[in-house]
C-alpha positions in Angstrom: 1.6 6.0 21.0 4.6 3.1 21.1 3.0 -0.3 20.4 3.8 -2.7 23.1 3.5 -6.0 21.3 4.9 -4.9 17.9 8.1 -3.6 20.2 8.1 -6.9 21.7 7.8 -8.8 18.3 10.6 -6.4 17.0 12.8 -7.5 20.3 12.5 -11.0 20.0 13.0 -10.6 16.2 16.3 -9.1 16.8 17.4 -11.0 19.4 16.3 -14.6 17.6 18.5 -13.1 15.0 21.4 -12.3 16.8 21.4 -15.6 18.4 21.3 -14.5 22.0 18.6 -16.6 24.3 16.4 -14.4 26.8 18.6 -15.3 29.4 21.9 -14.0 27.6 20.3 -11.1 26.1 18.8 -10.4 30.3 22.7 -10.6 31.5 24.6 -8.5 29.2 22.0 -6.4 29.9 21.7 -6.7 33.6 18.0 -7.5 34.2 16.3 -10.2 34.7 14.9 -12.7 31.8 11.5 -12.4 33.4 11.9 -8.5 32.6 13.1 -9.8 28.5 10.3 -12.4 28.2 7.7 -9.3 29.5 8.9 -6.8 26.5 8.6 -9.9 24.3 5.0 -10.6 25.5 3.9 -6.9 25.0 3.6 -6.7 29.2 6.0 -4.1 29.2 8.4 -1.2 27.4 12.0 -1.1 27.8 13.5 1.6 29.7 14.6 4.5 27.7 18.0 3.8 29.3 18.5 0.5 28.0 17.4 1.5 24.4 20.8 2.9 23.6 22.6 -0.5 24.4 19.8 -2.3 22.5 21.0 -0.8 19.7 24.5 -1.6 20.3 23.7 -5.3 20.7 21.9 -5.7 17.7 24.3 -3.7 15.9 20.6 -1.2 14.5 19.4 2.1 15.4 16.2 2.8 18.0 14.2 4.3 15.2 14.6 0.2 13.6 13.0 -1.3 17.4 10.7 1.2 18.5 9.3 3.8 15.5 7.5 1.5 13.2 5.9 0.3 16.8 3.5 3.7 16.4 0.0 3.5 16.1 -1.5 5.1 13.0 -5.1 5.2 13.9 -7.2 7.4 15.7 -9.5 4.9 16.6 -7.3 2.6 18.3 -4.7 4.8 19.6 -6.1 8.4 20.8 -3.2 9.1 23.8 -0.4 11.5 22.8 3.2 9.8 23.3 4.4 10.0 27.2 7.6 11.3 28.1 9.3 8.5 27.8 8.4 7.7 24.4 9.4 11.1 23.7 13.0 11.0 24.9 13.4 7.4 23.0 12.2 9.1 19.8 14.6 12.1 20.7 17.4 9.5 21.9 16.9 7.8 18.4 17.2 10.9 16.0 20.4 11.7 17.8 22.1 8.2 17.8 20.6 7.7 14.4 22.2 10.7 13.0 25.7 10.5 14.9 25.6 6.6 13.1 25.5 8.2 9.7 27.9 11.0 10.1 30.4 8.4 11.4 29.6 5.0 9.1 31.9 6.8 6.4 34.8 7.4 8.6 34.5 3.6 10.1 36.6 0.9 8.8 34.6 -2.0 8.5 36.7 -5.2 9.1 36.1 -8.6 6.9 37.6 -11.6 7.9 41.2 -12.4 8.0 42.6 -15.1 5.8 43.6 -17.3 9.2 39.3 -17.0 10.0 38.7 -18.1 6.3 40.8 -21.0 6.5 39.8 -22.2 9.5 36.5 -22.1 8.5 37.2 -23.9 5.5 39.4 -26.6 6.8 36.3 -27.1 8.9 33.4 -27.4 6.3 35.6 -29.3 3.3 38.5 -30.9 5.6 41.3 -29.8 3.6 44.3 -27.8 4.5 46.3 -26.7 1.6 44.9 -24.4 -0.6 45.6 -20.9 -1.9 42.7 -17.9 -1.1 42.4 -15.0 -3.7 40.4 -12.3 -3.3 38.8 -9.4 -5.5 38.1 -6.0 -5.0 35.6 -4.8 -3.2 32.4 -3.2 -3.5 30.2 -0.8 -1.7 26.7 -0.9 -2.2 23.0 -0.4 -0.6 24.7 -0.6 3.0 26.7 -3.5 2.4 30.5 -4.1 1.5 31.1 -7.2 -1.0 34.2 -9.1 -1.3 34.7 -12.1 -3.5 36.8 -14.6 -2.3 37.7 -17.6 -4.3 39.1 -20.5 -2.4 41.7 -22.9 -5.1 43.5 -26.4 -4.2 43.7 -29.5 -6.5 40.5 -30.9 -4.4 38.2 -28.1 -4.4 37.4 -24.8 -6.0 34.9 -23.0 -4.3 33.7 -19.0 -5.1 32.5 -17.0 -1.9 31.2 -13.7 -1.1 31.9 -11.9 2.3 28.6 -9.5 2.9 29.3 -7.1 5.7 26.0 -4.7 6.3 27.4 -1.8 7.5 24.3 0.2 6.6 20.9 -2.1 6.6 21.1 -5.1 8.4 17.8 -6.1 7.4 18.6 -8.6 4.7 21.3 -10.1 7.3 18.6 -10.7 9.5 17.0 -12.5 6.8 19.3 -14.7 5.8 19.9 -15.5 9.9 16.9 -16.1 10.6 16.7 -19.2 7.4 19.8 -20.1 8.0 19.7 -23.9 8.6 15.7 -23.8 7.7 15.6 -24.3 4.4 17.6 -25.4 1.4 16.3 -22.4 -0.9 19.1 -19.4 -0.2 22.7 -19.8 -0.7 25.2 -21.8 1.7 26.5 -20.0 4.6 30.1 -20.6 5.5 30.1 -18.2 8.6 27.5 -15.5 10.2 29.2 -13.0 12.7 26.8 -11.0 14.5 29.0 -8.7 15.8 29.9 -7.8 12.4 26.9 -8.3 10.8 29.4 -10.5 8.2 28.1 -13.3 6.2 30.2 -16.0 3.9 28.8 -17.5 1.4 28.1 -19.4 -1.9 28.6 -17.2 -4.9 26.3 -18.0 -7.4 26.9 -15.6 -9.8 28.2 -17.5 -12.7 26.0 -20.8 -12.3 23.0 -18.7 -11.9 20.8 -16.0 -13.2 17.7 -13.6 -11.8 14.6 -13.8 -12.7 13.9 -10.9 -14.2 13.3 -11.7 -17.3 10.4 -13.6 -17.2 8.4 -12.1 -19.5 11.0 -11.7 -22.1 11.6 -13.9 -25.1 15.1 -14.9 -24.7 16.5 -17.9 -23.5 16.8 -16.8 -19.2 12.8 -16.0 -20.5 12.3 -19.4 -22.2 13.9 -21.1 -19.4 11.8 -19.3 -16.1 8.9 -19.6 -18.0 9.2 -23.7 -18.3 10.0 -23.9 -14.9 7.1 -22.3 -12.5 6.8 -25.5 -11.0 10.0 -25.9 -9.7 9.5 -21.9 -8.5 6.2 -22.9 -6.9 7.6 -26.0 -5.0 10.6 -23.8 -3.6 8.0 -21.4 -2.6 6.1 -23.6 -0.4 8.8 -25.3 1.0 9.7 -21.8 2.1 6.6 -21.4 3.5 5.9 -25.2 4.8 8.9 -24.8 7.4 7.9 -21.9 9.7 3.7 -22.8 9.3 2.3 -22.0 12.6 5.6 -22.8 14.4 4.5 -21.4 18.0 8.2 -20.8 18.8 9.2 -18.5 16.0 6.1 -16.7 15.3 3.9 -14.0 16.9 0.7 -12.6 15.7 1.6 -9.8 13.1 -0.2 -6.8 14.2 -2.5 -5.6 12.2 -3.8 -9.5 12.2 -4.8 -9.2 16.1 -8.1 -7.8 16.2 -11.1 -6.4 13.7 -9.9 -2.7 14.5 -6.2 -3.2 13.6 -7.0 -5.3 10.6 -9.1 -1.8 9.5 -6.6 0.7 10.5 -4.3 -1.2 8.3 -6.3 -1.2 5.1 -7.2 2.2 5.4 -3.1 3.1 6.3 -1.0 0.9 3.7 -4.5 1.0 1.2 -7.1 3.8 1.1 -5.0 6.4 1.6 -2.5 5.6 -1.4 -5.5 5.4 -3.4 -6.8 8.5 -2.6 -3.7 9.8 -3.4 -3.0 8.5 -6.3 -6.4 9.1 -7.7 -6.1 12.5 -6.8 -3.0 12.5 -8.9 -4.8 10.4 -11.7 -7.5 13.2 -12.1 -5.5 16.0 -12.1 -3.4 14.6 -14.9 -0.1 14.7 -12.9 0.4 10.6 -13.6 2.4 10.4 -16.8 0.8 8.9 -19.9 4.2 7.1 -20.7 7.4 5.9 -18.4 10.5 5.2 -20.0 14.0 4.7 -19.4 16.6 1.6 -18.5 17.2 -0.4 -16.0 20.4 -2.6 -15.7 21.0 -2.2 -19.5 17.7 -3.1 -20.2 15.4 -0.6 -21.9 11.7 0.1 -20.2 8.6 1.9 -21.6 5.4 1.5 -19.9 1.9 3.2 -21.4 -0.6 4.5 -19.3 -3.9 3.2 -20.6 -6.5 2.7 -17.2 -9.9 3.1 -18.1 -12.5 5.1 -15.6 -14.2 1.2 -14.9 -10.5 -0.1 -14.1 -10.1 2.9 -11.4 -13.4 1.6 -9.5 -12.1 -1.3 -9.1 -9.9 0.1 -6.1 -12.5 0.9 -4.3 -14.3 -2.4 -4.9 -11.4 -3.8 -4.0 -11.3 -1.6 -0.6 -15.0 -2.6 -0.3 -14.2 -6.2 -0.6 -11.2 -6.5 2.1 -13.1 -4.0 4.7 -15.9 -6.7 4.5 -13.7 -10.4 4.2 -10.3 -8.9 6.0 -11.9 -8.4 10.0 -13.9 -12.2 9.3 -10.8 -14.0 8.4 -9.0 -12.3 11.6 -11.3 -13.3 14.5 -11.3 -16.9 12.6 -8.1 -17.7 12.0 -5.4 -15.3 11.6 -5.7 -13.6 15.4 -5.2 -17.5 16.5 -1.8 -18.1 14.5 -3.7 -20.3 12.4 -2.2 -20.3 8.6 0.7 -18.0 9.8 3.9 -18.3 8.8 7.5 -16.4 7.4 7.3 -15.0 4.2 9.7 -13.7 1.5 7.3 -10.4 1.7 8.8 -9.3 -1.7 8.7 -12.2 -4.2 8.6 -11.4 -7.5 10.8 -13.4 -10.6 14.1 -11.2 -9.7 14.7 -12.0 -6.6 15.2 -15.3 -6.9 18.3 -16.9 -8.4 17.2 -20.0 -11.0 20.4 -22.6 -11.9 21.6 -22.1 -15.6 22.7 -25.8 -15.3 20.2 -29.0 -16.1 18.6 -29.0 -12.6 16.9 -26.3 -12.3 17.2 -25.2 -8.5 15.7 -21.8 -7.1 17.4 -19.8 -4.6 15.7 -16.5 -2.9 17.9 -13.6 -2.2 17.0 -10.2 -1.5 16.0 -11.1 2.0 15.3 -7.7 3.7 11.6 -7.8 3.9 10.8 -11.3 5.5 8.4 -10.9 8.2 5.1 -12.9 9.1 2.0 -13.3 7.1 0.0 -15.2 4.8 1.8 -17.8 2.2 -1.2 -16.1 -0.4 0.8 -12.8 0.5 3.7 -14.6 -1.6 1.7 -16.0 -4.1 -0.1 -13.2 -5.2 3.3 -11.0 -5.6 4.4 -13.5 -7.6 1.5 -14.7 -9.4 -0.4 -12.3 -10.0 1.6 -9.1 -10.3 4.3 -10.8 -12.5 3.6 -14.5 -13.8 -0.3 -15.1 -14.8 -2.3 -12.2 -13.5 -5.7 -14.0 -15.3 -7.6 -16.4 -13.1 -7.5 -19.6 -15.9 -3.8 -19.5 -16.1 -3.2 -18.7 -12.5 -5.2 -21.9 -11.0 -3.0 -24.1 -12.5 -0.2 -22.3 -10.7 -1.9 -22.2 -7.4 -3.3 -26.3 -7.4 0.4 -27.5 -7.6 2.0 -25.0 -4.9 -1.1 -26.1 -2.8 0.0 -29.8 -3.5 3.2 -29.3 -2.6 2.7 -27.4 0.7 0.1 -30.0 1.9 2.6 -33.0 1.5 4.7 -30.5 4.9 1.2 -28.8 5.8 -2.2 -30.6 7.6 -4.9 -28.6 8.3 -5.2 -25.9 5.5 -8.5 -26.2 3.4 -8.3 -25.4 -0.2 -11.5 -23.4 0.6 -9.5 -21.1 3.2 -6.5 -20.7 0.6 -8.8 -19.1 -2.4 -10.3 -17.1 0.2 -6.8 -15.8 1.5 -5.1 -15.7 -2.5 -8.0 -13.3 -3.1 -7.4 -11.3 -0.3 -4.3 -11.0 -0.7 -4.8 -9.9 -5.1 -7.0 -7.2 -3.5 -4.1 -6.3 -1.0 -1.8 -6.4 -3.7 -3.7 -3.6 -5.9 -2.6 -1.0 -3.9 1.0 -2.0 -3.9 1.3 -1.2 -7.5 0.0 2.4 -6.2 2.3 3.0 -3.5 4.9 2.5 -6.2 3.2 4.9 -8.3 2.8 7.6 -6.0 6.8 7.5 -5.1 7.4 8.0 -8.6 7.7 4.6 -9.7 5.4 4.4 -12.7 5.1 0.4 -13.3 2.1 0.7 -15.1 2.6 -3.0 -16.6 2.2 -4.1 -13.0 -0.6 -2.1 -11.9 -2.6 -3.7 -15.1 -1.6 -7.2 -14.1 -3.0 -6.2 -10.8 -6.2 -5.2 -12.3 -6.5 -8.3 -14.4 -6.1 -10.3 -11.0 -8.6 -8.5 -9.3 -10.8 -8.7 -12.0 -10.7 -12.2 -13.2 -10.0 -14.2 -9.7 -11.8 -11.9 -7.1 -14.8 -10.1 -9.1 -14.9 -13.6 -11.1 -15.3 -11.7 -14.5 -14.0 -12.8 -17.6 
């Protein structure tokens, strides 16, 4: 059964994102904002009727407002879906498959040199300069065009982003837009054509992803986890408990949500994947290259390292429904996260100050700062406890100088819950044929050293 208030958080999401007030979004669609502000709340459902134009206004399908609003579990949700939310599923399917057959035959329309120039004239206050742009690219749902702009006073190199396919990381970057100082300048968002212009960063700046590596982008992350860490928080520092941009993430509402979820996004992959483990189907070795750089990863778990999942389920069944009915079910210690931060999706500056910018913004959503932290700590940095607290005592630092109110007691508690969480990401990879065993051991180091407290 459809979800009210995960609808309604998915609605006001949207329309935050597409810049439209309650009382704009209520006119274009003819209702009243009282009717908006009651979907928003979780009072209410849309009608099926107006789920189509929904769609059309913030330029997704239905299945992206209303199918990830199903419950999962028995226990909370026992009703079969009504007729209505069986003719929006059956509404979605179709509009979501007449979208695809068409997006190829669509012409998808950058901006004009005349809108470039004005917008430049307007953010650097010159006139005469030339614009030269490069081919384009089409790539994961999104067309790029680089567009460098030349004069004897400035030379700036753009990109034009137009997500023609998955708007999510559009979203993202709309919705920090003017928030923080940690993703790339934006020139000009349209929301019509989910089009963004921005900074190019692609020459003064490199990924992360080689962290671990002993080269010189290595060298250079690896002497810099401060200046990561402070990024990080400030990230995190501007949207804590801000009562006008967040809602209560779902499975964070009650004790019975907070279950349904482990057992959903935890014990089941587990039980998959041990299934798989057992049976011998998991690979002993995973090879191959990514982006020119050869992998191989070596499949080594020990029997005592696969209890540790179900320790590890153990352990958040019993501390996850506390924590909720504390603190996370009244907004406390809630606030927007990067929801996939690991070294290679943020951008580091190859010049002497070292600056971090996060990209990759499809998956920010609402949650715990630890949620962050032990994605990037954990899983890819310094999985074991003695190098990790080092780590964790200056990002603390420098998201208390923004942040009153957080107890260093209540962020341990939450970093461990969320390296227990973090386990069974490493097996949802796993079990879609992603065999990162490297990861899933740093996992189990975290768990082991900072949660279970052995050496």
């Amino acid at each position: 059964m459809l979800d009210n208030k995960t609808v309604g958080i998915k609605i006001a999401s949207l329309r935050r994102a597409a810049g439209y007030s309650q009382e704009k979004l209520a006119e274009m669609l003819c209702i009243t904002p009282q009717a908006v502000s009651k979907w928003e709340n979780g009072h209410t459902l849309p009608e099926t009727s107006l789920l189509p134009v929904l769609s059309q206004i913030f330029g997704c399908s239905i299945d992206d407002i209303i199918m990830t609003a199903y419950s999962f579990d028995k226990k909370i949700e026992k009703e079969k879906p009504t007729i209505i939310e069986q003719q929006a599923e059956h509404i979605a399917k179709r509009v979501i498959n007449k979208m695809e057959s068409s997006v190829k035959k669509k012409d998808y329309i950058g901006l004009s040199d005349d809108e470039i120039a004005e917008i430049i004239q307007k953010s650097h206050f010159v006139k005469d300069f030339t614009i030269q742009r490069e081919k384009e690219s089409r790539a994961d749902g999104r067309i790029s065009t680089k567009i460098n702009i030349i004069s004897s006073q400035i030379k700036l190199n753009l990109i034009e982003l137009i997500y023609h396919k998955k708007p999510d990381e559009f979203y993202g970057y709309a919705y920090l837009n003017g928030s923080i100082n940690e993703i790339p300048n934006i020139y000009h968002i349209d929301y019509n054509r989910k089009l963004i212009l921005l900074d190019d960063l692609s020459d003064g700046y490199f990924r992360g992803f080689d962290f671990d590596k002993d080269n010189e982008n290595g060298i250079r992350i690896r002497k810099n986890y401060n200046t990561i860490l402070k990024a990080v928080a400030n990230l995190h520092a501007a949207f804590w408990e801000d009562k006008k941009e967040l809602t209560i993430p779902w499975h964070f509402e009650t004790k019975e949500h907070v279950l349904s979820w482990i057992y959903d996004a935890m014990e089941k992959p587990y039980k998959k994947y041990r299934k798989s483990e057992d049976s011998g189907k998991i690979p002993n070795v995973w090879e191959g290259d990514f982006s020119g750089t050869p992998f191989r990863f070596e499949n080594h778990i020990t029997n005592a390292e696969l209890d540790y999942f179900s320790e590890a389920l153990n352990y958040l069944k019993s501390e996850y429904p506390k924590y909720v009915d504390e603190r996370f079910s009244k907004g406390k210690n809630i606030t927007v996260i990067h929801g996939d931060l690991h070294p290679g999706q943020m951008l580091m500056s190859k010049h002497e100050k070292r600056d971090i910018v996060f990209t990759s913004l499809q998956n920010i959503r609402q949650g715990l700062c630890t949620e962050d932290l032990a994605m990037l700590i954990a899983l890819h940095l310094e999985p074991d406890k003695k190098k990790a607290e080092p780590l964790l005592e200056y990002y603390y630092n420098c998201l208390c100088e923004k942040v009153k109110g957080y107890s260093h007691n209540d962020f341990i508690k939450d970093y461990k819950l969320s390296v227990a969480e973090n386990i069974f990401f490493t097996l949802r990879l796993i079990n879609q044929g992603i065999y990162d065993f490297n990861m899933r051991d740093r996992a189990i180091k975290a768990f082991e050293t900072f949660v279970l407290d052995k050496s």
